[in-house]
C-alpha positions, 0 to 999 in steps of 0.5 A: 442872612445866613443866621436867619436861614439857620434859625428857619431850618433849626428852630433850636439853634437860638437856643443852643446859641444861648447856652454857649456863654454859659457852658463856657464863661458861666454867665450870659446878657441877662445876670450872673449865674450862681454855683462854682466856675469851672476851670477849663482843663489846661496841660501840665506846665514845668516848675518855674527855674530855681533862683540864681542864688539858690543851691542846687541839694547834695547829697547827705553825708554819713554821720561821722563817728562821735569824738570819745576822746575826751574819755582819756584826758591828759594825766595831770598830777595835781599838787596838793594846796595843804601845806599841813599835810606834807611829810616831813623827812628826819634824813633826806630831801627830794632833790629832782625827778628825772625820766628814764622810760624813754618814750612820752607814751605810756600806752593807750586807751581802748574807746567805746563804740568803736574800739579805737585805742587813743594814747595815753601821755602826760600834759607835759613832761612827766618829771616835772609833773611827779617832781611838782607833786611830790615836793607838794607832799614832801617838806624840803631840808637842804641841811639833809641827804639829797634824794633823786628819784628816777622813773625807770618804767611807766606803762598803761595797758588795757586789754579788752575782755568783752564788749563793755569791759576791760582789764586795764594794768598800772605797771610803775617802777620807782628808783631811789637814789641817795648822796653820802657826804662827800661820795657819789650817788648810790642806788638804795630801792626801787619801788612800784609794781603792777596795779591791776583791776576791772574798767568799764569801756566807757570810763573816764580814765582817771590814771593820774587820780590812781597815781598819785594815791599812792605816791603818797606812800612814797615819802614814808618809803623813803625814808625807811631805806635812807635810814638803813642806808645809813645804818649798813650801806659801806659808803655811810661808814667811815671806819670799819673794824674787825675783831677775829677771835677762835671759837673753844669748846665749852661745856659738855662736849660729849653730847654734840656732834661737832667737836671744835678744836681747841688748845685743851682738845684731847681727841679720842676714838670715841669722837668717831662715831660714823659707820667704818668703810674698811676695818683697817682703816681711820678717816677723820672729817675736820674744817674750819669756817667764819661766822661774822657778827656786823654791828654798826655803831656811829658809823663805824663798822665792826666785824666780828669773825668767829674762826671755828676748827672743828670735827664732824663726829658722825662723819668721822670713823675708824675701822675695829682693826685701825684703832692703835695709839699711833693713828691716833696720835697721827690723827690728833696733830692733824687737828693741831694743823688745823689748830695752827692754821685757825690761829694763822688766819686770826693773825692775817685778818688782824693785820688786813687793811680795809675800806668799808667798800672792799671790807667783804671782798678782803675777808673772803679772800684772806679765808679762801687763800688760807684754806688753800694753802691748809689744805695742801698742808694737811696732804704734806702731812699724811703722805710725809708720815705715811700715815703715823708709820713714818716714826721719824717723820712724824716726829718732825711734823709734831715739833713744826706744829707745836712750835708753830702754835706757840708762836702764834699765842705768843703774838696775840694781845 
């Protein structure tokens, strides 16, 4: 009743009626209606929940810095496989190896990017690896002279000069040591030194292959100092001989300046031929010394000692007004001291007992103590005589002189 009412008031209202479907489903009684429906707007509704296995995101972390290590590889000496290729001693063979550094660390490497220094170490103990790499390049002899070699120093250092480059220094110190028969061991060389050169940052180290280039040297090396080691070392030889004789003048004495006192010498006052100190006056510079000729022959040693007495002309003068017989005469027995001293020293070494480790050390002390005692012999002298004033003091000295020296021919071969 009511909607007859409104259709009577609003004749529009049947319409509107009619509309309604349409606006809002799209469609009405009579048939479907083309185009695209339209939604009709609804609020915004939250993301359904995650499912329970599902985590909830982390944050992401910082990248970590790239592992360089691989940069500095342990050092591996390497055996050489070619039998052919090793070194054949003639006097020695390689007994061991043995490690006296220390420490297992040789340095440490400086690494890219970051400039972390990353050790530098062998892959296992570092004798063993030069004692397997250098019998793998040096034939072995037991019937020969052992060989020990001992790593004294062994150190890497690299120090960085710009970004992308460094100054990297081998240092290796080598020693070599070697057992006489029936004597104990003896130090003969060491060998090494500092390697040094220029090196990317970036560069895989490569130590060992450096290394043993140039252990392949070292048997060669060897060998040379073992064989002058048995040639001159005192513990390869078993006897030694010495062989002591007085120099003699000999051909023109007048050119030369030193004058060696012999058993023919005439001394006069033209062998003084310094500048004078005093006009009254005579000084007289004369010695004697050793030279030594070493010759080894089958292992056994001679010594040569070459005893010379002589006189230094030109550091020798005598005043205008000092120039009479009797200083002269004073001057020449003191040369005959000398003479006789020079022939008592050939005597000592004759009879001195040596060993080829003591042999130096006895000769040394056999001259020194002579020179001692000639020259408080020779001050006896002088001020005894007064110089040649003292007639009768004089004349004494002059007779032990000569009856000294005689002995002293009458004892040699």
């Amino acid at each position: 009743m009511k909607i007859h009412l409104l259709r009577l008031l609003f004749p529009e209202y049947r319409l509107l009626l009619l509309l309604i479907p349409v606006l809002l489903f799209g469609q009405h009684a009579g048939g479907q209606v083309t185009g695209k429906p339209v939604k009709p707007k609804t609020a915004a509704q939250p993301p359904p929940p995650p499912p329970g296995n599902r985590k909830t995101p982390t944050k992401t972390p910082a990248a970590s810095p790239p592992d360089l290590s691989y940069l500095v590889p342990l050092l591996q000496l390497k055996p050489e496989a070619d039998p052919y290729k090793k070194y054949k001693p003639e006097h020695y063979f390689l007994e061991s190896v043995t490690d006296s550094t220390g420490t297992d660390s040789l340095g440490f490497a400086i690494l890219p990017r970051d400039y972390r220094k990353q050790k530098i170490a062998f892959d296992g103990p570092m004798a063993v690896a030069f004692e397997k790499y250098l019998h793998s390049i040096i034939r072995k002899d037991s019937s020969l002279l052992p060989v020990r070699i001992c790593i004294r120093r062994f150190r890497i250092e690299e120090v960085q000069k710009t970004k992308a480059d460094l100054d990297a220094t081998v240092d290796v110190k080598l020693e070599v040591y070697c057992k006489p028969p029936g004597k104990d061991w003896i130090y003969l060389e060491d060998f090494g030194g500092k390697l040094k050169n220029e090196i990317y940052v970036g560069f895989k180290r490569e130590y060992d292959r450096v290394l043993a280039q140039n252990l392949q040297e070292l048997p060669e090396m060897i060998e040379n100092v073992v064989t002058l080691a048995r040639e001159i070392h005192p513990a390869f030889i078993r006897e030694v001989k010495l062989l002591p004789s007085l120099r003699e003048m000999t051909g023109d004495t007048e050119a030369g300046d030193t004058l060696f006192i012999d058993n023919h010498l005439r001394l006069e006052w033209s062998d003084f031929r310094g500048t004078a100190m005093d006009p009254e006056a005579a000084y007289m510079v004369a010695d004697l010394t050793i030279n030594d000729d070493i010759q080894l022959r089958e292992n056994k040693l001679e010594v040569r000692l070459l005893i010379q007495p002589y006189i230094v002309r030109k550091k020798s003068w005598a005043g205008s007004k000092a120039k009479s017989n009797r200083l002269l005469n004073h001057q020449y027995y003191e040369t005959r001291l000398i003479y006789q001293y020079a022939l008592t020293l050939q005597q000592n070494l004759q009879q001195l007992v040596v060993t080829p480790e003591d042999f130096s050390e006895k000769m040394q002390q056999a001259y020194l103590a002579l020179q001692e005692k000639l020259s408080e012999e020779r001050q006896r002298y002088y001020f005894s005589t007064k110089g040649g004033e003292n007639v009768k003091a004089q004349a004494e000295w002059e007779d032990k002189i000569e009856s000294a020296i005689q002995a002293l021919l009458n004892k040699l071969p």
